[in-house]
C-alpha positions in Angstrom: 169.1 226.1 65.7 171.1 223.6 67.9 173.2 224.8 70.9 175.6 223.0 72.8 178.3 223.3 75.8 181.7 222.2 75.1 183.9 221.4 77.6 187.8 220.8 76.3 189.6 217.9 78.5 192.7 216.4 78.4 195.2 214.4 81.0 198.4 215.8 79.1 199.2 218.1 82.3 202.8 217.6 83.5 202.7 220.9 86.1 199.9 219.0 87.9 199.3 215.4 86.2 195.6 213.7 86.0 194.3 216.9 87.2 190.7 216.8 86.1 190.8 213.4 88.0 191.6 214.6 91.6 189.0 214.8 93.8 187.5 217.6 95.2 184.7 217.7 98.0 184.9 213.6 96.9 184.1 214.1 92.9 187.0 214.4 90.6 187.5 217.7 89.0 185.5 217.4 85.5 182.4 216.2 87.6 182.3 219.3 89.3 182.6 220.8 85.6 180.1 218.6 84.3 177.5 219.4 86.9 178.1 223.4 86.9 177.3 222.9 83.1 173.9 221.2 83.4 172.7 224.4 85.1 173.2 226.5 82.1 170.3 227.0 80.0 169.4 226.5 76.9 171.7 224.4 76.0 170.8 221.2 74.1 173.6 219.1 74.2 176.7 219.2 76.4 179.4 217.6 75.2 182.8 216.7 76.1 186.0 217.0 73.8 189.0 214.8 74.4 191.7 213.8 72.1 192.1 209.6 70.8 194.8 209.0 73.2 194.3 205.9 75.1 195.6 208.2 78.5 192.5 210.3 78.2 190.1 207.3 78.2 189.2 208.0 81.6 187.7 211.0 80.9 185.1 209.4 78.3 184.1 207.2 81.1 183.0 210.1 83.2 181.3 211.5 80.5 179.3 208.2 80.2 177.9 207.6 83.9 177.4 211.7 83.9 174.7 211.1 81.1 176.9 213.5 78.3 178.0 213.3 75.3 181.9 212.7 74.3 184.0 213.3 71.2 187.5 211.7 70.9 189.2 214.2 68.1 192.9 216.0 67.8 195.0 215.7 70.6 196.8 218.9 69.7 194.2 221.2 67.8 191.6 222.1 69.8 189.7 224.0 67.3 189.4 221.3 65.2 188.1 218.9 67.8 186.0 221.4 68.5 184.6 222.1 65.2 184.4 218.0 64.5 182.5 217.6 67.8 179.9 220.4 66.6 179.3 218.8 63.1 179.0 215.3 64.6 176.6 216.2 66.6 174.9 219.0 64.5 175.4 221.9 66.9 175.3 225.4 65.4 176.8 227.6 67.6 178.1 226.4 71.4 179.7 227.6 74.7 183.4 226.5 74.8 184.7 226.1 78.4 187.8 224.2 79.5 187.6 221.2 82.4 190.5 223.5 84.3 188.2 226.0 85.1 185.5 224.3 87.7 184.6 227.4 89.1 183.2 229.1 85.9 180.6 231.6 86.1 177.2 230.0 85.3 175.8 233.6 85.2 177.5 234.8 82.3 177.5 231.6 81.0 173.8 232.2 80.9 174.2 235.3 79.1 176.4 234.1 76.6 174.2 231.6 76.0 170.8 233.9 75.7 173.2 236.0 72.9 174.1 233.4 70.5 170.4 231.9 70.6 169.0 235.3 69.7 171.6 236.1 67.4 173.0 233.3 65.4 175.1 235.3 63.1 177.7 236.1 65.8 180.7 234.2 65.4 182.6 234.9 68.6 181.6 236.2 72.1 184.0 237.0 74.7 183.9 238.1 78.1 185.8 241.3 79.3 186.3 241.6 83.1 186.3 238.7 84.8 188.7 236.9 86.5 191.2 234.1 85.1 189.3 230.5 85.1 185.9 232.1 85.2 185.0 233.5 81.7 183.3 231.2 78.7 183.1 231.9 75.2 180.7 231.7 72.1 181.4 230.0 69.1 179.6 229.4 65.7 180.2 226.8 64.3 180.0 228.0 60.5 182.5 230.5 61.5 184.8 228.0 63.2 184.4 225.8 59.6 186.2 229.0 58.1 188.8 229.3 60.6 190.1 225.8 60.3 190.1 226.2 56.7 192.0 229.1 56.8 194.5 228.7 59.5 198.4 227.9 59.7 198.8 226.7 63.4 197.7 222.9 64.2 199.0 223.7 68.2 195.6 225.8 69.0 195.7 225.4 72.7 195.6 228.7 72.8 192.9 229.5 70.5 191.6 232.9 70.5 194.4 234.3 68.2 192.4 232.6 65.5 188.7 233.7 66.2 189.4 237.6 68.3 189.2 239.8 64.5 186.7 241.8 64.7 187.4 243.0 61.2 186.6 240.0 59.2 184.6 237.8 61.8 181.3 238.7 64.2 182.8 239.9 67.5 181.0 240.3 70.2 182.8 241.5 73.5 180.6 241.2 76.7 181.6 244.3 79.1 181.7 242.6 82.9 179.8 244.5 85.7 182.5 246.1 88.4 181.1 244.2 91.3 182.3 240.9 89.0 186.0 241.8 88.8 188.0 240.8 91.5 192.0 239.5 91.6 191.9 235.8 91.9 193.3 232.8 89.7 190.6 230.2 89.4 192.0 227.8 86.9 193.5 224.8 88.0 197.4 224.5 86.2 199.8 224.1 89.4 199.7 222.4 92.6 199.2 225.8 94.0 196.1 226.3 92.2 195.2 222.9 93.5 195.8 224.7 97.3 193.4 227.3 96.1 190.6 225.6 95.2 190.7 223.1 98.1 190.8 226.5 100.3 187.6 228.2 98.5 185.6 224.4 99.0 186.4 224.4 102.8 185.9 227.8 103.6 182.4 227.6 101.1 181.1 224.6 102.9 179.0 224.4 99.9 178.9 222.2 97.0 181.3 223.0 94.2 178.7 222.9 91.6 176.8 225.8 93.7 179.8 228.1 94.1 178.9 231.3 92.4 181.8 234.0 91.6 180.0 236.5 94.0 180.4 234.3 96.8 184.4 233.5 95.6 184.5 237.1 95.5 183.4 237.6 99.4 185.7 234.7 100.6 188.8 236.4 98.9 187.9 239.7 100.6 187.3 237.9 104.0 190.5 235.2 104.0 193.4 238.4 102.6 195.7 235.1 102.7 193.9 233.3 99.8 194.4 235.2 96.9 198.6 235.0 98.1 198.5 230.9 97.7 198.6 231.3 93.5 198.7 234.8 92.2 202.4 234.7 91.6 201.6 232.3 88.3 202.0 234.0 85.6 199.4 232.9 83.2 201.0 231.5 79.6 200.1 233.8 76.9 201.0 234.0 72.9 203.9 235.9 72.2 203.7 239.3 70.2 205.1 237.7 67.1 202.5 235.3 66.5 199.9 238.1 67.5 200.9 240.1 64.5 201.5 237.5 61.9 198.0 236.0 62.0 196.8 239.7 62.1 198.4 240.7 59.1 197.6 237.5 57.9 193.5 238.1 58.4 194.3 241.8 57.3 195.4 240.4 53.7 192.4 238.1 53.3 189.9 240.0 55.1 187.4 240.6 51.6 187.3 236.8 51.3 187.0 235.4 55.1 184.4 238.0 55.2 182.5 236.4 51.8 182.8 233.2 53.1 181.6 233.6 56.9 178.2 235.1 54.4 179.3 238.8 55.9 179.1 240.7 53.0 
């Protein structure tokens, strides 16, 4: 069994445009994200998923001089890209992270990691607790196969509508610890999450990739003011609509999703 980490990247951003390539601490962005993910074990590949637009050609190059693998795929469906970077490089199951998030928590990372190796029938791991930017997911990739097949949305930006049934696929919800939940917004949308993060680096006087959440937990409880620079954005979310048609929709072919993910 092969496991990988995918890391989702694009340069689309109009709130805060080529994001992933400012510099933080002197790296750009997705090289902080590309060197929090080597410490994650047992992974075998790590891989990063951009679309075929020429704009996001820049990104491949990083990917290159880090020593990881890229996939060019759909600019607009992510879980197809990610579904045809996990068959081109024969990955079974994988940790999906996004390059906005270069604070995210290599500890549960780890854990999610340890679960889909020992059990590779899960088809989707989330994490319950932690806060926005932080949190990974698990993904099988015979499970994501069925998904795409089955689908109706090609916009999948926002992709867990499709894979959070617990009825018809795997679901695995990791409850967070207490001492891991804390109010902060650690994913990088606005130029006031930009503030943010360039606040936690000086105040860490550590290197990004060596950040944990514990110690962005103590320097929100220690600098009150930090928290206040981007925790009026209100994070984009699918509207109750959609949330009920696809449910109904996996509630009417719940018997057959199930036969085909090899569930029953």
């Amino acid at each position: 069994m092969k496991t990988g980490l995918l890391i989702t990247a694009r340069l689309k951003s109009t709130r805060l445009p080529l994001k992933l390539l400012i510099r933080l601490q002197g790296r750009e962005v997705l090289r902080h994200v590309i060197d929090r993910a080597k410490t994650v074990y047992g992974i075998d590949e790590i891989i990063l998923c951009t679309s075929t637009d020429p704009q996001d050609r820049p990104l491949v190059d990083i990917a290159r001089e880090e020593g990881i693998h890229y996939y060019m795929g759909d600019g607009v469906d992510v879980l197809k890209r990610l579904k045809d970077a996990a068959h081109f490089y024969s990955i079974d199951s994988f940790i999906s992270i996004t390059a906005d998030n270069p604070l995210f928590c290599v500890y549960h990372a780890n854990r999610v990691s340890d679960l889909l190796r020992k059990s590779p029938s899960i088809d989707y791991i989330h994490l319950n607790g932690l806060p926005i930017g932080t949190a990974v997911y698990g993904l099988r990739t015979k499970a994501l196969d069925v998904v795409c097949d089955f689908k109706k949305d090609d916009d999948t930006e926002i992709w867990g509508l499709w894979v959070n049934h617990p009825q018809v696929l795997n679901v695995v919800e990791l409850k967070v610890d207490d001492i891991w939940n804390f109010d902060a917004r650690l994913t990088l949308d606005n130029p006031e999450d930009l503030l943010f993060f360039q606040s936690i680096c000086r105040h860490a006087k550590i290197p990004v990739s060596k950040i944990n959440t514990q110690d962005i937990k103590d320097l929100v409880q220690t600098y009150a003011d930090l928290k206040n620079i981007n925790n009026h954005i209100v994070q984009k979310s699918i509207d109750i609509q959609s949330i009920e048609r696809v449910k109904n929709l996996y509630s009417a072919n719940r018997l057959d999703l199930r036969k085909k993910l090899g569930h029953d």
